[in-house]
C-alpha distance (Angstrom), angle and dihedral (degrees) to the residues before:
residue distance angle dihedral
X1 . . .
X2 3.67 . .
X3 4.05 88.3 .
X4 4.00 91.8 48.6
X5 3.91 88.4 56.2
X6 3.73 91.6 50.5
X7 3.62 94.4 56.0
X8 3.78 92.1 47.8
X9 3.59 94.6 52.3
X10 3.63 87.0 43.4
X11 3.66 92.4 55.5
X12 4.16 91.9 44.9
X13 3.47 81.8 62.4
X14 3.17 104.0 46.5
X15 3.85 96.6 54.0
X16 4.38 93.4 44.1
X17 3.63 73.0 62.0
X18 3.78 120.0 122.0
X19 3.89 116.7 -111.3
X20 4.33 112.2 -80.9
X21 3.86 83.8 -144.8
X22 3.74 119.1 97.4
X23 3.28 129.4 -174.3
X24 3.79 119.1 -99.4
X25 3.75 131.1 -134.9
X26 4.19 97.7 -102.6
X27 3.63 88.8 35.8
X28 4.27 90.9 52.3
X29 3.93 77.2 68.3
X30 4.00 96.9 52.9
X31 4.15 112.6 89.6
X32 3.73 130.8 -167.6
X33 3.87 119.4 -95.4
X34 4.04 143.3 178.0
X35 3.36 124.3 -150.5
X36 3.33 98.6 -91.5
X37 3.37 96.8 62.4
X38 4.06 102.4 52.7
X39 4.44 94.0 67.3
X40 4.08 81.8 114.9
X41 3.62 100.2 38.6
X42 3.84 125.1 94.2
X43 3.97 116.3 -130.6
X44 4.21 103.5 -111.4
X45 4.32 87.3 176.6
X46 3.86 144.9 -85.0
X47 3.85 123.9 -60.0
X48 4.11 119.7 -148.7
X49 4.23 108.1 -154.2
X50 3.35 114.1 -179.0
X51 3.76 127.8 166.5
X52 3.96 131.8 163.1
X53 3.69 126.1 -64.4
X54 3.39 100.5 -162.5
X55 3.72 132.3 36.1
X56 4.21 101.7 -143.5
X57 4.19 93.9 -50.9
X58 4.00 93.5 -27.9
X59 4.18 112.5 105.8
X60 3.60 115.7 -132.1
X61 3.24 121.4 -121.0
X62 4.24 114.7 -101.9
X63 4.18 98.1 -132.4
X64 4.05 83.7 38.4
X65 3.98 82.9 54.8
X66 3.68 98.9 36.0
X67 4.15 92.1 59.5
X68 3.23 91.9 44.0
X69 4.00 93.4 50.7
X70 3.93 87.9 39.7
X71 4.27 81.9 49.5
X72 4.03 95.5 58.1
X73 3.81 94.6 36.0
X74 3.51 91.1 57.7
X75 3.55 93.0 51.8
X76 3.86 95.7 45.2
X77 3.87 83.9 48.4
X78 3.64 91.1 55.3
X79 3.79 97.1 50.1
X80 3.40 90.5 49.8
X81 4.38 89.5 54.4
X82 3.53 86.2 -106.6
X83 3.80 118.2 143.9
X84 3.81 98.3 -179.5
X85 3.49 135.5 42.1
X86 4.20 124.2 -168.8
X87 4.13 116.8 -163.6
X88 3.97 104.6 -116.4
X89 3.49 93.3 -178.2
X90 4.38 145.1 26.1
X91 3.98 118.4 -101.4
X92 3.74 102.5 -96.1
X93 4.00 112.4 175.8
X94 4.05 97.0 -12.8
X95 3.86 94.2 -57.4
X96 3.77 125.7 98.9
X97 3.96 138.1 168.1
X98 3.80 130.4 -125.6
X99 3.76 129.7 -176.4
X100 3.76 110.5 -121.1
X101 4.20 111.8 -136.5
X102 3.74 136.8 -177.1
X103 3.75 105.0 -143.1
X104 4.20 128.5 -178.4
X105 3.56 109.8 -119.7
């Protein structure tokens, strides 16, 4: 018993955690965008983030995920010579789309 509380405290831990992904130096250079907002931009591609859901049977929490998804599309973005990226779809299982843009500054 004492071990099983352990590892659950262990695992509430882990997941209050903040987000292993940092930010790389082309994707420092990619912003958040709507729609609206990419008329003068030039399509570069699509980026696919995906991250984990659940930590062993713990749920992540969704603005945990959603920085964390926002983190590794930004860096795709920027390898890609993207400086914009636009969600194109919801976060369904720890993976989420963005459209990758080209925008004048």
């Amino acid at each position: 018993m004492k071990s099983f509380l352990l590892l659950v405290t262990f695992l509430i831990l882990l997941s209050s955690c903040n987000s292993w992904v940092g930010v790389t130096t082309e994707g420092a250079s990619v912003r958040l965008a709507t729609t609206s907002e990419i008329s003068d931009c030039q399509r570069v591609g699509r980026a696919q983030a995906s991250t984990r859901s659940r930590v062993a049977f713990v749920e992540r929490g969704g603005e945990r995920m959603q920085e964390e998804l926002l983190r590794l599309a930004r860096n795709e973005a920027g390898s890609m010579g993207g400086n914009t990226i636009v969600p194109e779809s919801v976060i369904e299982e720890g993976r989420q789309t963005f459209g990758v843009y080209s925008c004048p500054d």
